[in-house]
C-alpha positions, 0 to 999 in steps of 0.5 A, spaced: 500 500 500 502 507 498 500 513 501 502 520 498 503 525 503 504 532 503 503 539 506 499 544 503 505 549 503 511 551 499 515 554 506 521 550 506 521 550 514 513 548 514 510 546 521 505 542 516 511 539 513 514 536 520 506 534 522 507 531 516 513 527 516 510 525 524 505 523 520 508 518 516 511 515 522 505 513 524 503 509 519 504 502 520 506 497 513 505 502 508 509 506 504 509 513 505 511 517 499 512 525 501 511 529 496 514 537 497 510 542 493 516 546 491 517 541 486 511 542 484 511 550 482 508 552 476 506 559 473 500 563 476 493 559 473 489 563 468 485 561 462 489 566 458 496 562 461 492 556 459 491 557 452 498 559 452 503 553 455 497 548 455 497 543 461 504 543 465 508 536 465 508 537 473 501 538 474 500 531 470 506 528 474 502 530 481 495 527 478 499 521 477 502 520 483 496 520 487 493 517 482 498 511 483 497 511 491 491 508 494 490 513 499 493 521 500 494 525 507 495 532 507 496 536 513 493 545 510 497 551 512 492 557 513 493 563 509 488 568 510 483 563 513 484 559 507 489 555 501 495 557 501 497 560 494 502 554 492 496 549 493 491 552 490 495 554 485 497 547 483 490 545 485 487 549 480 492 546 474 490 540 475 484 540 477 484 543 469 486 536 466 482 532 471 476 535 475 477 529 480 483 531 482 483 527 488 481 522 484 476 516 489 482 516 494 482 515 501 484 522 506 486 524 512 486 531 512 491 535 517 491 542 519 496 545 524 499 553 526 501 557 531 495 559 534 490 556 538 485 554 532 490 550 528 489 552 522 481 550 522 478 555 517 482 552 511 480 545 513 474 546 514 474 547 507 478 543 505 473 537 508 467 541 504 470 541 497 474 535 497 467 530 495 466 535 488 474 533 487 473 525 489 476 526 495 473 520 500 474 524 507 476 518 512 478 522 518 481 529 519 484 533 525 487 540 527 492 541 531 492 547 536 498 551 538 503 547 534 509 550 538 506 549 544 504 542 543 509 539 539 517 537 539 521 540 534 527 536 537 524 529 537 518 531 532 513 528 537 506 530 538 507 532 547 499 534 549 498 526 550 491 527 549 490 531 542 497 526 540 492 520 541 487 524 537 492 525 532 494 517 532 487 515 531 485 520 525 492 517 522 491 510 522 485 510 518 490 509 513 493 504 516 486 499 513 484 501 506 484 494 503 
């Protein structure tokens, strides 16, 4: 079994990407393929940019690697109460060759951010949107005050009720077949 995981975020010291990478560790016999969106930077989406470069080669390969894997976690960045630009831009791209982006797959969907609604908008609107993508919720968490409540040092969850929480969200990825 194979999961792509990926943080909704192009800040190369995401705190979405240390949940993610947490994440991954708690998954028991499957492989974890983490994604960083970086590799995925495209021009900004337009109808007009579209009609001039076509569909970029990176947004195919991204709708390939999720179309290769058998379930996806994702763990959002807020930006203003919602997707940050580098998600939702190459969400866009591809949800312009392929409507279903997510494409009927399993999900866990993640949110984290210094303050204590942990990123709860854009998950939120992640969990509502996902369904017209083909995006099959199984689960979903925001964590709160992330530096508050996470190690930096050892990657660890250290609230011990919301990392059992964190935990149980996780594992619906551990059973999909």
């Amino acid at each position: 079994m194979k999961i792509i995981a990926f943080a909704a975020s192009t800040h190369k010291q995401s705190i979405n990407k240390q949940l993610v990478r947490y994440a991954s560790k708690l998954l028991d016999k499957v492989e974890v393929e983490i994604l960083d969106l970086n590799d995925y930077e495209l021009p900004l989406y337009s109808q007009d940019k579209e009609g001039e470069i076509g569909h970029p080669q990176l947004a195919k390969d991204f709708l390939s690697k999720i179309g290769d894997s058998d379930g996806v976690l994702i763990s959002f960045a807020e930006h203003n109460g919602s997707y940050s630009v580098g998600y939702k831009n190459l969400f866009d791209w591809c949800s312009r060759i392929e409507p279903k982006v997510f494409q009927n797959k399993p999900m866990v969907l993640l949110s984290t951010s210094p303050g204590s609604l942990g990123g709860a908008s854009v998950l939120a609107a992640a969990i509502q949107s996902m369904p017209f993508f083909d995006g099959i919720v199984k689960a979903s968490l925001s964590v709160p005050s992330f530096y508050d409540n996470f190690d930096a040092e050892k990657q660890i969850l250290t609230h011990e009720e919301l990392n059992e929480q964190f935990k149980d969200a996780v594992s619906h990825l551990n059973h999909l077949k």
